[in-house]
Every structure is written in C-alpha cells, then in structure tokens.
C-alpha positions as a Markdown table, in Angstrom:
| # | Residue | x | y | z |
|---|---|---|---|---|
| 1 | Unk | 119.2 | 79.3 | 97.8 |
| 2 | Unk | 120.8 | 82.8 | 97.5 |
| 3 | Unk | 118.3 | 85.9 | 97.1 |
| 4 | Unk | 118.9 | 87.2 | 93.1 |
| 5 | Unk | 118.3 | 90.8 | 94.5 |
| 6 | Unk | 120.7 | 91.0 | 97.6 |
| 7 | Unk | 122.3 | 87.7 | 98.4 |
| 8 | Unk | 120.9 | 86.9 | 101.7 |
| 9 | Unk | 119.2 | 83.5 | 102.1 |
| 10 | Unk | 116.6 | 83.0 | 100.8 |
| 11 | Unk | 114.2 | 79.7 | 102.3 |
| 12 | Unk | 111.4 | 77.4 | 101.0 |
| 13 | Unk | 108.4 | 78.6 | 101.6 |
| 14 | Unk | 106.0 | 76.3 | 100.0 |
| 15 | Unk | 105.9 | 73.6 | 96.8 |
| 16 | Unk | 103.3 | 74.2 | 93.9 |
| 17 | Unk | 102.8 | 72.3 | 90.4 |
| 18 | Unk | 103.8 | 74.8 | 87.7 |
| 19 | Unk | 102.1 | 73.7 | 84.8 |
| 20 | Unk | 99.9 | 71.4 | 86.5 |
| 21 | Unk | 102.7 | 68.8 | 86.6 |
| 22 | Unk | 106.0 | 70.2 | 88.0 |
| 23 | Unk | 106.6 | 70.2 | 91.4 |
| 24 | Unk | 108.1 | 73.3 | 91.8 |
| 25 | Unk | 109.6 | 74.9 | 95.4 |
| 26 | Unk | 108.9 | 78.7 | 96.4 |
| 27 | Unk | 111.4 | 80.7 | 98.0 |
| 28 | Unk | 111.4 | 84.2 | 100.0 |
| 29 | Unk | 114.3 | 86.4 | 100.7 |
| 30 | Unk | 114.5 | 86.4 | 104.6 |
| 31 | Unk | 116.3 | 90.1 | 104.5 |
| 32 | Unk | 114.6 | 91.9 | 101.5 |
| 33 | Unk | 111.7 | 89.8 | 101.0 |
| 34 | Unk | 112.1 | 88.9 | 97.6 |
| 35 | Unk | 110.6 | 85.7 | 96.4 |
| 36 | Unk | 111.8 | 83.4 | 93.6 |
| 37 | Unk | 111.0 | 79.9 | 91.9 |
| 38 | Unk | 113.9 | 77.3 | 92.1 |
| 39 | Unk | 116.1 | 76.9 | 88.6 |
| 40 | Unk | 113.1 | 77.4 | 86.2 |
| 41 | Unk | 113.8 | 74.3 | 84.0 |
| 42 | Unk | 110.5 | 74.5 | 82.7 |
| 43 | Unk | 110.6 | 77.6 | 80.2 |
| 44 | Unk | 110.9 | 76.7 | 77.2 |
| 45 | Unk | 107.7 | 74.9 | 77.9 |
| 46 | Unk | 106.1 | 78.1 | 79.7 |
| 47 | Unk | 106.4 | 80.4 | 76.6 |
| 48 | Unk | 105.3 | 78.3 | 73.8 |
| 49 | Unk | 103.3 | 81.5 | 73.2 |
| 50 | Unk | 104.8 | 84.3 | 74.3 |
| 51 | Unk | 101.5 | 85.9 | 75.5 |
| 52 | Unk | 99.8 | 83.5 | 77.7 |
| 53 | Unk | 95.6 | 82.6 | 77.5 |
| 54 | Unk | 95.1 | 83.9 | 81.3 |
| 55 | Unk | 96.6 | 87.2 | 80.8 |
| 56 | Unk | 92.6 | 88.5 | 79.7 |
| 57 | Unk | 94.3 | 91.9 | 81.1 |
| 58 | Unk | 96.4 | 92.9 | 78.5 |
| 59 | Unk | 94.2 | 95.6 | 76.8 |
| 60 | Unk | 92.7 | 96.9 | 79.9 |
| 61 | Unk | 96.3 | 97.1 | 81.2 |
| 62 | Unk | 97.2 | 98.9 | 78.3 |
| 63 | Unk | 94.9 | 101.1 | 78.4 |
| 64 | Unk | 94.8 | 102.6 | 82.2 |
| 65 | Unk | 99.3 | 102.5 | 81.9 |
| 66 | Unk | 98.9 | 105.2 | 79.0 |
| 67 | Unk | 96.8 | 107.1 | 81.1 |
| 68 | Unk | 99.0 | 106.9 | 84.3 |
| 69 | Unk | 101.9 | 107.2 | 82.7 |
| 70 | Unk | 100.7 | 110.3 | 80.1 |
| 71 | Unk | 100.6 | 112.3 | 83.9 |
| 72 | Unk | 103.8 | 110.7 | 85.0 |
| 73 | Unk | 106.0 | 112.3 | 81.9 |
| 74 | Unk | 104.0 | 115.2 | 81.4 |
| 75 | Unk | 104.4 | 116.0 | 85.3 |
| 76 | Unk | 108.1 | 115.2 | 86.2 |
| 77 | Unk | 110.0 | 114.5 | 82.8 |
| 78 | Unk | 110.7 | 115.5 | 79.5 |
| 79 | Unk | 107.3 | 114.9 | 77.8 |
| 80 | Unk | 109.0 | 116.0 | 74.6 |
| 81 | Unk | 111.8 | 113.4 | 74.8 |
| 82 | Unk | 112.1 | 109.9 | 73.3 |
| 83 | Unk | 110.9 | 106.8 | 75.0 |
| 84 | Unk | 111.3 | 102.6 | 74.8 |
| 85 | Unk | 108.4 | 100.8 | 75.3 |
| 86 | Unk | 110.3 | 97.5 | 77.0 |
| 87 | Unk | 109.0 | 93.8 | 76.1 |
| 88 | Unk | 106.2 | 95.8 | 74.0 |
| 89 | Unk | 104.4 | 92.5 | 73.0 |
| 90 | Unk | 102.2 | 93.7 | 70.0 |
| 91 | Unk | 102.9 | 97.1 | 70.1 |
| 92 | Unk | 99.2 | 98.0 | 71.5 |
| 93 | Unk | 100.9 | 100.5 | 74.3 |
| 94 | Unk | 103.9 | 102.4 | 71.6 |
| 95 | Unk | 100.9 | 103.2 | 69.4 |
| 96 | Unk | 98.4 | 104.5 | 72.5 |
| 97 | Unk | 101.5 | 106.3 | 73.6 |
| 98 | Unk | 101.6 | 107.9 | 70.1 |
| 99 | Unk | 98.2 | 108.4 | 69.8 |
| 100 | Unk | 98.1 | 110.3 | 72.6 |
| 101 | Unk | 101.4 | 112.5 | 72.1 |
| 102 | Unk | 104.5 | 110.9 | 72.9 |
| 103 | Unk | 107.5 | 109.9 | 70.6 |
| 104 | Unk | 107.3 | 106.3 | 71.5 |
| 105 | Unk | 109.2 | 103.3 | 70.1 |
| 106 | Unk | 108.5 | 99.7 | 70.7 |
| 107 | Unk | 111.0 | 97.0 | 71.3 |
| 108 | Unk | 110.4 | 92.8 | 72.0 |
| 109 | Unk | 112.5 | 90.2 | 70.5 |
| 110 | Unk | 109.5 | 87.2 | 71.8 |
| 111 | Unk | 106.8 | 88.8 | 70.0 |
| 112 | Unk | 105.8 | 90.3 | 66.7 |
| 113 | Unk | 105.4 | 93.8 | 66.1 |
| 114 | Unk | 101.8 | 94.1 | 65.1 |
| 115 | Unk | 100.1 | 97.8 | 65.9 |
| 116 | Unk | 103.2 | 99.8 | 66.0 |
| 117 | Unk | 105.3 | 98.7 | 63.1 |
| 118 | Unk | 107.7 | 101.6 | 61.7 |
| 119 | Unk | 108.5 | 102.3 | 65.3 |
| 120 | Unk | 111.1 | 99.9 | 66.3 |
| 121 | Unk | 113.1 | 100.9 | 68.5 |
| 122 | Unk | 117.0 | 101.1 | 68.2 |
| 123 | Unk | 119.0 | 99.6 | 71.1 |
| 124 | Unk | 122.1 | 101.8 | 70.5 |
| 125 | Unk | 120.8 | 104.7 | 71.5 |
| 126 | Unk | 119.5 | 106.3 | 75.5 |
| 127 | Unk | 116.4 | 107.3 | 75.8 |
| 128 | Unk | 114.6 | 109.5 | 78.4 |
| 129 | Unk | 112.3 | 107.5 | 79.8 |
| 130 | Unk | 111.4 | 103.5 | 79.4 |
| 131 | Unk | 108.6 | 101.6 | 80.3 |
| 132 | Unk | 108.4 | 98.1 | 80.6 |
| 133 | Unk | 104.9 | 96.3 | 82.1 |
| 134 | Unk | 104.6 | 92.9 | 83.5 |
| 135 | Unk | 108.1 | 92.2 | 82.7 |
| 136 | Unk | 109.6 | 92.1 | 85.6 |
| 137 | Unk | 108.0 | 89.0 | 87.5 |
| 138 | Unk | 109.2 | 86.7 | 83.8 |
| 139 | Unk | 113.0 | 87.8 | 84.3 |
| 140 | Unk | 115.4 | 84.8 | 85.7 |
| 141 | Unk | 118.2 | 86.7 | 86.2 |
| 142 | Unk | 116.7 | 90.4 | 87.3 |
| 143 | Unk | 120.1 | 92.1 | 87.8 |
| 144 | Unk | 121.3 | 91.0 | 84.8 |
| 145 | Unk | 118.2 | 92.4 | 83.1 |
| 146 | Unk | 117.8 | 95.1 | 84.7 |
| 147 | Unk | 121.1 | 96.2 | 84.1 |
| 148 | Unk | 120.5 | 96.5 | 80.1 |
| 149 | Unk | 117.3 | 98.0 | 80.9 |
| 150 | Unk | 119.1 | 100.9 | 82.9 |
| 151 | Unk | 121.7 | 101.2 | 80.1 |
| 152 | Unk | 118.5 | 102.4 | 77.5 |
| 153 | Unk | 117.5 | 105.0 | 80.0 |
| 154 | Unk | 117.7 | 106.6 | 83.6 |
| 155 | Unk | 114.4 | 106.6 | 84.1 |
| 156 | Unk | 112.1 | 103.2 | 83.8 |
| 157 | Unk | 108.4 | 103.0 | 84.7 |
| 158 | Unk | 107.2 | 99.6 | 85.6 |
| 159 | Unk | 104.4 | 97.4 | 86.9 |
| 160 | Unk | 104.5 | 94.5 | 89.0 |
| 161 | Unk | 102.4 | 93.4 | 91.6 |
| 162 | Unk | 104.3 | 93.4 | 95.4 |
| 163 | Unk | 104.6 | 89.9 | 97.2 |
| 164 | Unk | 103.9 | 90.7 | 101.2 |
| 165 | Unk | 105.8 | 89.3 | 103.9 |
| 166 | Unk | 105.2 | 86.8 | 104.6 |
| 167 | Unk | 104.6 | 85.7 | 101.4 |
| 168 | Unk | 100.7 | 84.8 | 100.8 |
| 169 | Unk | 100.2 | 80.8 | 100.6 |
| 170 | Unk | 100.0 | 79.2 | 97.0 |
| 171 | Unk | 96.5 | 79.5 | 96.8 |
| 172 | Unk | 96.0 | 82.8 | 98.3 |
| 173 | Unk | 97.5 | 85.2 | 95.3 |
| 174 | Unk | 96.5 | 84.7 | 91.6 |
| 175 | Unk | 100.4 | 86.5 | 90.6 |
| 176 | Unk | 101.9 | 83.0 | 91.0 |
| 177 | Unk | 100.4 | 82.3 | 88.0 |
| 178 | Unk | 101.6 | 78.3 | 88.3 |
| 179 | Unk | 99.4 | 77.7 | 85.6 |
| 180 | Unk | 101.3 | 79.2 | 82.8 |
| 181 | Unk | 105.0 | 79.1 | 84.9 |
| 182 | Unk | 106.2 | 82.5 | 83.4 |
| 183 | Unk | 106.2 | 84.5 | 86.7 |
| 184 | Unk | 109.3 | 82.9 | 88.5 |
| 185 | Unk | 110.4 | 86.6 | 89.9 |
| 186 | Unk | 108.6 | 88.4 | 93.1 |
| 187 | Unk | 109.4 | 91.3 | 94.5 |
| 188 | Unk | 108.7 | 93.0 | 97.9 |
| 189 | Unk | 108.8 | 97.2 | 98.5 |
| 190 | Unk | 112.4 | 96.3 | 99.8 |
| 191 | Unk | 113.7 | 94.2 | 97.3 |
| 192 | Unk | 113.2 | 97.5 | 94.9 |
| 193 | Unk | 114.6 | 100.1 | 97.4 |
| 194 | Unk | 117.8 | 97.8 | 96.9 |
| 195 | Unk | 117.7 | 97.0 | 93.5 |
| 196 | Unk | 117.3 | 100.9 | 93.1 |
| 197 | Unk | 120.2 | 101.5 | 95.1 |
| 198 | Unk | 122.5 | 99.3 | 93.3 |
| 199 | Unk | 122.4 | 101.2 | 90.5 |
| 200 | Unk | 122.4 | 104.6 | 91.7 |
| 201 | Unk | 118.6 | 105.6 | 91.5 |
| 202 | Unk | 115.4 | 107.1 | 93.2 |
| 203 | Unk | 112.8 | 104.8 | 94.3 |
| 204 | Unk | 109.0 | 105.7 | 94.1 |
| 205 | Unk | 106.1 | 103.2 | 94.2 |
| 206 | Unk | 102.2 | 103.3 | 93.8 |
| 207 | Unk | 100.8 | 99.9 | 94.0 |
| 208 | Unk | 101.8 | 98.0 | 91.5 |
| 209 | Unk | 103.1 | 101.2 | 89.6 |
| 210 | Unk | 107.0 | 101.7 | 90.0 |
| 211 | Unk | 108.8 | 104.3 | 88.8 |
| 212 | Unk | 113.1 | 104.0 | 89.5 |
| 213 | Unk | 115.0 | 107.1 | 87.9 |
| 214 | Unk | 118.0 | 109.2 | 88.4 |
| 215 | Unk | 116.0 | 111.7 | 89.0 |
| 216 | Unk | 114.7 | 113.2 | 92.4 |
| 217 | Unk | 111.0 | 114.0 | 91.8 |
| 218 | Unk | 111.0 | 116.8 | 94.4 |
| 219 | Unk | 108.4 | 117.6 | 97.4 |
| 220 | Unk | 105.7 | 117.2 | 95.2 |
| 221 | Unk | 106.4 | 113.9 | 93.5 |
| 222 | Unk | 107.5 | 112.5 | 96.9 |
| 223 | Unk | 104.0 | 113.7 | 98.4 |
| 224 | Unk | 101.9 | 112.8 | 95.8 |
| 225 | Unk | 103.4 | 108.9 | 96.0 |
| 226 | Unk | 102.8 | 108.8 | 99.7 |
| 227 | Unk | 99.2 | 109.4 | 98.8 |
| 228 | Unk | 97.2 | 106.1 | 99.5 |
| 229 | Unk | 95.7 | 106.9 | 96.0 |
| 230 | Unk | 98.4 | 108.3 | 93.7 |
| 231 | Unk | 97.7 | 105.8 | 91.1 |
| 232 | Unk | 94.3 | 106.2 | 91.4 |
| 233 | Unk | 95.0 | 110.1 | 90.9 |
| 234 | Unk | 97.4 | 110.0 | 88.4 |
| 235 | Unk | 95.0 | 108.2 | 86.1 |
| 236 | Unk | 92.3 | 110.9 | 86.8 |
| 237 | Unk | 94.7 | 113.6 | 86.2 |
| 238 | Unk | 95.1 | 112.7 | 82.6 |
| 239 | Unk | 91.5 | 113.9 | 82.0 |
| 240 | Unk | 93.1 | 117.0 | 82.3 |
| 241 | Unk | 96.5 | 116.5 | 80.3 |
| 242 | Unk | 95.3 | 115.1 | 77.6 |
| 243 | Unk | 93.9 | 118.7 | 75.7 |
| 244 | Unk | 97.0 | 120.2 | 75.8 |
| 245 | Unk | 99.6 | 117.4 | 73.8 |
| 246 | Unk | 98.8 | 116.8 | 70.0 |
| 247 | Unk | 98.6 | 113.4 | 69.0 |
| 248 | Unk | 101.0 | 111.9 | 66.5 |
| 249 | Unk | 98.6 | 110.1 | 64.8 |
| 250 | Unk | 97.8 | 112.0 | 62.0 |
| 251 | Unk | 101.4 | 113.0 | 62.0 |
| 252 | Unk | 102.8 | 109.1 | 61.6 |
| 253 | Unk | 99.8 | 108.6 | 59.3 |
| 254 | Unk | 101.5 | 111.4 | 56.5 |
| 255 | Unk | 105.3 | 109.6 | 57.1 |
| 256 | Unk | 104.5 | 106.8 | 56.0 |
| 257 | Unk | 102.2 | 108.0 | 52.7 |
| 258 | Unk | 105.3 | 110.4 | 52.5 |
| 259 | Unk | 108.0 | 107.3 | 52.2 |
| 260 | Unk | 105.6 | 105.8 | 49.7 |
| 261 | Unk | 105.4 | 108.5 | 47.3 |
| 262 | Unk | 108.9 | 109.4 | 47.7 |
C-alpha cells in the first residue's frame, strides 16, 4: 500500500478487529512514518453516531483547546479576525470561543448544531485562522481534506495525537481506537513536516497541539514550541489573556433579542 501523505510504501504492521469483528491490517509509512488502516469498508457502520460513546473527552477537550488556543491567536495572529471552528460537532468550542472573545463560527455537516446556533459558518468565504480537533485521525483521504481545509484559511490549529516509530503494538496505544473504527488516519512529526510542505506552510507542533500556517511565528514562536512544555505554558498563559478581551456573550445575547424585535 502507498503512504496517503507521501507515496512511499507503506508495510503491514499488525492485524486488529475494528469493531470487535473485522479483521482489519495496520500500515506504517516506512519514509515519513505515517500509519493508516487498509480501505476502510467499514464506515458507514463506524459513525452510526457521529460522536462515539468512548470519546468521555469531549468537554474536557473543549475546554483546555479554548484556553491553549485563546494564547495562540492573541500571541501570533489576528485576535480580532474571523475564525472556523472545523468538524465543530455541537458547537460546545464556537460558543467557548465566543464567550471568551473571539468572532467564532461553527461548521459540521455530521452533526447538529446545538450550543452555537446563529453562528454557522459560510464556506465561501477565508478566514484567518481555523481550528479543527480530533479531525484529523477520521479523514480517509487527508490530502484531499486537507486541501479544502487550507482553502478556508492559511492558518489551521489542530489536535491529534503522534503515532511513534515504530508504531506502538495494537494493544499498547488507546488512539487506535478499534473499538469504534473512526480513527483510520495516523500521523508521525514527519508525516506533518510534509504535508506542511506541500502546501506551502510553517510547521509548529506541541504534543498533540499542531499549528500549520503561512505564517512564520518568529524567534519567539519558534522558541516557545521547542519548549518541552509549550502546551502546558500556553494553557497557563491564558490566566493572564483572558482580562484583557471582552466576551461576546452579552453581545450575541442583544443580536438575537435585536432580530426578534426587529
């Protein structure tokens, strides 16, 4: 099998059961180290629900991304710009994002719009920045995906936890994920530098935290993500953010008693 990321081969690196009954091969990436799933036949089957019963993390996720990315935009892009929350699921991160400041618009086409409804977001239009979390390990195709994701902005902020190499055994990493067979797409430290390259961007990582944009974050962005703990720090760092943005809260709560007695 060819790597989705860079064409090189890619070999079988173990067999699992997705879904406790498919039999299902694993391959890495033997030049960038990205891993993959064979064809995933099995997704129609996977995302009955679009939000699957093991991911407990949603809210907590939620939660500690506003924060970390609150001191990414306020830091190194236009924190007065518009942004795309990517594959938004309910809407729980637009409206936190709004809460705290930031003119954020939600966008999903598997999954109702539940928290941040009157913020849809339109697709014909750029926007300066776009997040998109836990996304990245569902997508079949990622170049093809990631190429309309680069067309809504030139800077995306992602999460997605980094397969080693060699890849961990079956049983040794929880991001497989067999038991609901969404995650299908792995991807190493390289496998982004390239993807990054492709289309013509800057690569910074902190953990699981990635952030690819057309932008060059200077001597101190490039510092601050060699630091073991930048995520750690940027979370902390919107302790002391937060005081000076106004939230939109009140603000979004007057449009829409506005429209109504217009």
């Amino acid at each position: 099998m060819n790597c989705k990321i860079c064409g090189g081969e890619a070999k079988v690196i173990f067999n699992a059961k997705i879904l406790y009954k498919y039999d299902v091969d694993y391959f890495q990436c033997g030049h960038c180290g990205f891993g993959q799933t064979e064809k995933p036949y099995w997704l129609d089957e996977a995302y009955i629900s679009s939000m699957n019963l093991s991911d407990t993390g949603v809210m907590y996720r939620s939660e500690r991304m506003s924060k970390i990315t609150t001191s990414l935009l306020f830091l190194f892009f236009n924190a007065k710009g518009k942004f795309i929350d990517y594959a938004g699921g309910f809407g729980v991160f637009t409206r936190q994002m709004r809460d705290i400041g930031f003119d954020f618009y939600w966008h999903d086409p598997y999954t109702k719009n539940e928290i941040a409804r009157g913020f849809e977001a339109d697709l014909n239009q750029k926007y300066d920045g776009l997040t998109t979390f836990e996304s990245f390990e569902h997508f079949d195709e990622p170049l093809v995906e990631f190429e309309k994701i680069a067309k809504l902005s030139d800077t995306i902020i992602l999460t997605t936890d980094l397969i080693s190499r060699p890849a961990p055994k079956h049983p040794d990493w929880w991001y497989y994920a067999s038991e609901h067979g969404q995650h299908i797409s792995f991807y190493s430290k390289e496998s982004f530098q390239i993807l990054a390259k492709k289309f013509n961007l800057h690569y910074y990582n902190a953990l699981n935290v990635h952030v690819l944009t057309k932008k060059k974050l200077g001597f101190l962005g490039t510092l601050l993500f060699k630091f073991k703990y930048a995520k750690q720090l940027l979370y902390l760092l919107f302790f002391f953010i937060n005081p000076f943005i106004k939230s939109k809260s009140v603000d979004d709560m007057n449009s829409f008693y506005n429209r109504e007695v217009a």
